[in-house]
N, C-alpha and C positions, 0 to 999 in steps of 0.2 A: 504494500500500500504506500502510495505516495503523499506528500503533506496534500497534493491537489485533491487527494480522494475524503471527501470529507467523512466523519464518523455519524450514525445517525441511531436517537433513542427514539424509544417508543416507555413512556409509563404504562405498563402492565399492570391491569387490577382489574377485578370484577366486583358487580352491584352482590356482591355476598361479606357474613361475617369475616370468610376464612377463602383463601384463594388458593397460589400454590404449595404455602407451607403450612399443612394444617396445625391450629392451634394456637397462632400467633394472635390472634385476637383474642386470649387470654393474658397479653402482656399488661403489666399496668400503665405504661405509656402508650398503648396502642388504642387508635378512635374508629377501628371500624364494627364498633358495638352502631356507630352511628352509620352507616352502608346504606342505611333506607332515608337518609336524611338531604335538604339539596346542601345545609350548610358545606358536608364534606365532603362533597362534590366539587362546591365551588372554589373553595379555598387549595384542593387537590389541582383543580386548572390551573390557578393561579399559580400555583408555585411551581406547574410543569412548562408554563409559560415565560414565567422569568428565567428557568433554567434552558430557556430557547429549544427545549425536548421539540423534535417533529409533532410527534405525538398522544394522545392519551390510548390504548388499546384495551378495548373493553373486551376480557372473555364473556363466555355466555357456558349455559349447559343446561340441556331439557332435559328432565327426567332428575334422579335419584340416584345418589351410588352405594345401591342397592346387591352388586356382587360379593362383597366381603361378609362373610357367615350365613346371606342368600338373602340377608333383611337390611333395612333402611336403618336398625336400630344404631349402629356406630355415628353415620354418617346424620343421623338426628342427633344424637348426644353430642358430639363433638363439632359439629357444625361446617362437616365437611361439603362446601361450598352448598351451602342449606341450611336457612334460607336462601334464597334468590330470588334478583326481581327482576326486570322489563327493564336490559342498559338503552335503547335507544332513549326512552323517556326522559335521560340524566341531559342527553345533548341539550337542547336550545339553553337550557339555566348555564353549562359549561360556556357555548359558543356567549351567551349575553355576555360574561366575564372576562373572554379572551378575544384577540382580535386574527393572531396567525393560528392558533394550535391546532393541529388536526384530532380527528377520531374517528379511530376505526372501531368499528362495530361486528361485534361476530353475532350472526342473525343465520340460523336452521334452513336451509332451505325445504324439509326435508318434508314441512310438516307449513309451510307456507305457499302461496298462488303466486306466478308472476305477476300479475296481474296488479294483487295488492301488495306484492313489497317494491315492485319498481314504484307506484308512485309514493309507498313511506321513505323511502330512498332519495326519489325525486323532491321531495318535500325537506327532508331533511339537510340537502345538497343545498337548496336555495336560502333554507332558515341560517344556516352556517356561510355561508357566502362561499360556497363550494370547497368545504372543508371536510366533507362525508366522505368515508371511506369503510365498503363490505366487506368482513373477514367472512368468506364464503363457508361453512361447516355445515356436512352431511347429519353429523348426529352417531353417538356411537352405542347409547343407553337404550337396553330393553326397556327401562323404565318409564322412559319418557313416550315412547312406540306404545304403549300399554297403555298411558296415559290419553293417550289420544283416540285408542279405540283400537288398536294393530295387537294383532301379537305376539309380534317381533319387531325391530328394525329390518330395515332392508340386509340386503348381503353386504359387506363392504366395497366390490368391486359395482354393484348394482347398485347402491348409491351415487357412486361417481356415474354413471350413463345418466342417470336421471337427472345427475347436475350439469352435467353438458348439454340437456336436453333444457333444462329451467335456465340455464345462462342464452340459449339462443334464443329462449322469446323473449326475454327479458332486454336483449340488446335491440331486440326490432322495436319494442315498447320506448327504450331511453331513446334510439339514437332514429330511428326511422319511421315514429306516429308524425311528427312533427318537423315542419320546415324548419330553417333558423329564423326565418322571417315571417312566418307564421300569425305571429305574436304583433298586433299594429299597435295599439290602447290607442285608438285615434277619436278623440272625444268629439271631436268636431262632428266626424264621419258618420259618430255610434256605432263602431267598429273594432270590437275588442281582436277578434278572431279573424283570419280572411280563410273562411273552411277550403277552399283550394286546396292550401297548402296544408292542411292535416290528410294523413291517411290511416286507412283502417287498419290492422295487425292482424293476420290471421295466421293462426299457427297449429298444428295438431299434429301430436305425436305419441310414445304409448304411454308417455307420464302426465302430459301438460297439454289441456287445449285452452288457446285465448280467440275471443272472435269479439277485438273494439278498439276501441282510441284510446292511447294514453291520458291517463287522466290529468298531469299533471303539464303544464308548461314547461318546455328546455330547462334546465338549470347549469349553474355557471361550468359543471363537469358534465350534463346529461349522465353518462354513465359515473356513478362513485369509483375512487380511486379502490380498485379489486385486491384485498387481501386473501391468502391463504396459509395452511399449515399443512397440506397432505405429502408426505414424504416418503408412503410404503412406492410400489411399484407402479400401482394404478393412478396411486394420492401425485405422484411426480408427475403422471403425464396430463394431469388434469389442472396443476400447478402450472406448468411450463407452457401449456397453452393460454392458460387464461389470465392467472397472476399478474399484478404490478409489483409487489410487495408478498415477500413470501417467510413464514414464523417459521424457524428451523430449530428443533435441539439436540445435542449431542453433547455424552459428559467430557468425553475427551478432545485432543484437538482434530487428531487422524478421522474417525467418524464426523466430526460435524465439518473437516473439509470435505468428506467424499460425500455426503450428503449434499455440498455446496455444489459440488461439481459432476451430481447428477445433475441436479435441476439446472445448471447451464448448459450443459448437454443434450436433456431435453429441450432444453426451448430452442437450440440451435436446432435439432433435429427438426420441430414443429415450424419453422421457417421466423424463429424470432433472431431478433439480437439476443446473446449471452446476459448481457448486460443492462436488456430491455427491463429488468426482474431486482430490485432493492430485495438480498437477505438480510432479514435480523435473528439472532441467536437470541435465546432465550439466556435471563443474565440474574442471578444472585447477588449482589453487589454488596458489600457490609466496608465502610470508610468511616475514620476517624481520623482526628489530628495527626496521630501518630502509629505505626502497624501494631506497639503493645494494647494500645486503645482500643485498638479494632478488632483483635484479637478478643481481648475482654468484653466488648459489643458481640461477639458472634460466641460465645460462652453465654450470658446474658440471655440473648435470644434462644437457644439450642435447647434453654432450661424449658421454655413453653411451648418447645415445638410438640403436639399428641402424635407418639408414636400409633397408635392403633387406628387414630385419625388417616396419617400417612400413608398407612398401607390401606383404608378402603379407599383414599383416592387410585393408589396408583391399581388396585384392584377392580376399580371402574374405568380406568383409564387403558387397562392392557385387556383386563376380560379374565383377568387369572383370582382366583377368590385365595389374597393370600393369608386367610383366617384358617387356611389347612396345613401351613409352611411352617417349620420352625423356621426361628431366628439365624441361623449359622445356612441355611438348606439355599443350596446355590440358584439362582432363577432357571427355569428351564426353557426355552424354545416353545411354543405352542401357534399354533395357525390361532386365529384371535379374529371378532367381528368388530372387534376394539379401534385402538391405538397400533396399529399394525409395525408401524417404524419404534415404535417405545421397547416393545418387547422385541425386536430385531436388535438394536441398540442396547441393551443389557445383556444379550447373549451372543446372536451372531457377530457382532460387530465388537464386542468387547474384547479388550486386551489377556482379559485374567474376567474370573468368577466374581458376578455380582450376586451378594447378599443379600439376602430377604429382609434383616434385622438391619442391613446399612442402609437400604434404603428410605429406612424409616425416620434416618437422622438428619440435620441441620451440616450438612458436612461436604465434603468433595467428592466422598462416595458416592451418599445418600443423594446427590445434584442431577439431574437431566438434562444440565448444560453448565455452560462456562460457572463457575465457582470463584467471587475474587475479594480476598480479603486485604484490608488494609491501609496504608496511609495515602494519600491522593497520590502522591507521583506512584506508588506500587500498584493501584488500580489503573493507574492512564497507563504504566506500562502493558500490567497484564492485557486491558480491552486492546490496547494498540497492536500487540502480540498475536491476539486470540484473531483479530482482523485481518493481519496481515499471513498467517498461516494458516486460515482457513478462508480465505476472497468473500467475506460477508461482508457486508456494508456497513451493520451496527447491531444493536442491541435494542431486544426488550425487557425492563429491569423490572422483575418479579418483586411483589408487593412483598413488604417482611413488617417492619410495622409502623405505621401510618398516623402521622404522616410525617416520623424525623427519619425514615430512609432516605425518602425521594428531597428532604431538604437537605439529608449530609449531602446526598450526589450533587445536587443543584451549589449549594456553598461551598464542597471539594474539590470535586471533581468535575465540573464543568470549566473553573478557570486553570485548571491545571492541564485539560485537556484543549483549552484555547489557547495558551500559553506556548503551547507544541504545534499550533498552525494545524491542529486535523478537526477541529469543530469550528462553527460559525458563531460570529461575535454580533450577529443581528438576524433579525428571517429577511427574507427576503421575498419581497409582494408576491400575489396570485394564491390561486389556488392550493390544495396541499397536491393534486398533481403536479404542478407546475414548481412547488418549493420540491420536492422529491426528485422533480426530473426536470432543471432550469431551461435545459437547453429547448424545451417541450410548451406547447401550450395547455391550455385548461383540457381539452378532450383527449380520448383514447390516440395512443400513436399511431398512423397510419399501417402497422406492421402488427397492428393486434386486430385476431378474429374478430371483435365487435365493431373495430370498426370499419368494415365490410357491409352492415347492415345502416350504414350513415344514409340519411337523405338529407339534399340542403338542394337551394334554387337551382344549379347549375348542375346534377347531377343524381343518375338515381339509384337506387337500392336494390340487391336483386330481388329475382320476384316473387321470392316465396316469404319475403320480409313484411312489406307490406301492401295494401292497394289503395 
């Protein structure tokens, strides 16, 4: 990585008590007893905004995790990310308080109509001043399948067909209902509309039928800037076609570069640019003054991390109920409707035998990705490192407790890491496409499948987009 190649965060956190370390919302400095409140939402912007963060990245997750001893009862007692509520709702209170921060929203496809998320989407893109960004997720929970009336989730790989399938109506709805000039507001005339230039969508296929007009007028992206996290075999080629930004984890650094450099390699294959695609790695981050400090902060924290909490996430997370494991019993390999890259990455892809019992820790082990503790120049080394040896872009820095992590980062480690010329010392205008890829305007790049399904005055869409 070059000083030219700038570094890019994402604040990681979800509308729940407990996110990716369960139990840490038992600290006594920690406010996310408040998760359902807008105060700490708002005040969470504000300070990912000062720290010039890209973005805020909201997980999501339907259903219960409900695998570890076959019942929901851990993951009720311990509050393993449950409760949970509705992240899009947080947006418009975040974007009133901020003026560049983005957010990425992870939103189900799975169990939603194109129909009606292009224009929550559309909606959202225009209320933000085109600061919406989709973290695309299938859904990996029986529980939430069950919830809805199924009973089951789809297959893993049949998930992804049906997302390839909801991402193409979904692009004739953003990019090809409507002209760019469509839109007159010509009060004179009493001419909001010039229906000419709308056209209908029609689309049918074996998951998804839409037969109407986008509800919503152009917004400053049309399409939201497309996030993903699929990294098994299928997750990569569904990534690499569609992705702008794509969530990657791996504890070591050899797996989460070769991770990196599948999904450039698919998207070279799928006729993109390598580099059409922002990675971020998923990041732990613990700083203090000093690394004996820091040291003692991640002691500290480690104390309220719930080990039995830990394992029904990652037991919802991989599909393996590890309430049947001892503590010492090495993970094994299993095909999974899960996390398919999670449990590849603790086994096949691991150095040496990952533990059941380490995984349960606050630790380097127990991590599913980059691990960095310590004083701000030893954290800018580390992420500068992790950057440069594995060709990711940046980092999403995992909630720990709320909200003095994201401010040590923000007062450590962001001048320390602008001091070294690889982060930016202001945003710069547009879009969060457009701050993520300068060289680019507010809509999809000419070189991504959606934007194929473009209608504008001078030119038209193919014909099964719209009429």
């Amino acid at each position: 990585m070059t000083k030219s190649r700038e570094l890019r965060f994402n604040a990681f956190n979800m509308m729940a008590p407990s996110h990716n370390w369960a139990g840490l919302w038992s600290h006594p400095r920690d406010t996310s007893l408040d998760y359902n409140s807008l105060d700490y939402w708002v005040n969470y912007a504000k300070t990912a905004e000062r720290g010039l963060l890209d973005g805020i990245f909201l997980a999501d997750v339907f259903g219960i995790y409900d695998v570890y001893g076959s019942n929901p009862d851990t993951a009720l007692r311990h509050a393993v990310q449950l409760p949970n509520a509705e992240p899009t709702l947080l947006v418009s209170a975040m974007a009133l308080v901020t003026r560049h921060l983005g957010f990425g929203i992870t939103s189900n496809l799975t169990y939603e109509h194109p129909y009606q998320l292009a224009r929550r989407f559309s909606t959202l893109d225009h209320l933000t001043n085109g600061r919406i960004g989709w973290n695309i997720v299938t859904g990996y929970l029986d529980s939430g399948a069950r919830g809805m009336g199924l009973d089951a989730n789809r297959a893993h790989d049949e998930r992804y067909e049906a997302a390839d399938e909801f991402l193409a109506a979904s692009y004739k709805l953003w990019e090809g209902s409507w002209e760019d000039d469509a839109v007159r507001r010509d009060r004179a005339a009493r001419i909001f509309t010039d229906p000419s230039k709308i056209h209908r969508v029609r689309h049918e296929g074996p998951h998804y039928k839409v037969d109407g007009i986008h509800l919503a007028e152009p917004s400053p992206q049309r399409t939201p800037l497309l996030y993903q996290a699929g990294t098994s075999k299928r997750g990569r080629a569904f990534a690499a076609r569609h992705a702008e930004a794509i969530f990657l984890n791996g504890q070591t650094r050899p797996i989460l570069a070769r991770a990196a450099r599948d999904i450039r390699s698919a998207a070279k294959e799928s006729g993109r640019d390598p580099y059409d695609i922002r990675l971020f790695a998923g990041a732990t981050v613990i700083v203090a003054p000093t690394r004996a400090e820091a040291e003692d902060l991640l002691a500290d924290y480690a104390a309220h991390v719930d080990q039995t909490g830990q394992l029904a996430l990652l037991s919802g997370w991989t599909g393996i109920d590890f309430s049947t494991h001892r503590p010492d019993q090495a993970v094994q390999y299993v095909e999974s409707n899960a996390i398919q890259s999670m449990v590849e990455n603790f086994t096949l892809r691991s150095d040496r035998p990952v533990k059941v019992g380490d995984l349960a820790t606050l630790s380097r082990v127990g991590a599913r990705s980059p691990f960095v503790v310590g004083s701000p120049q030893d954290v800018a080394d580390e992420l500068i490192a992790w950057a440069e040896d594995t060709d990711v872009d940046g980092f999403n820095l995992f909630r720990l407790v709320a909200p003095e992590s994201l401010d040590a980062f923000v007062d450590l480690v962001v001048p320390e890491l602008q001091s070294r010329g690889v982060y930016k010392t202001a945003y710069r205008e547009g879009t969060l496409r457009e701050k993520l890829f300068p060289e680019r305007g507010p809509r999809l790049h000419a070189t991504h499948p959606g934007a194929g399904y473009r209608r504008s005055v001078s030119n038209t869409v193919r014909s099964d987009a719209a009429e």
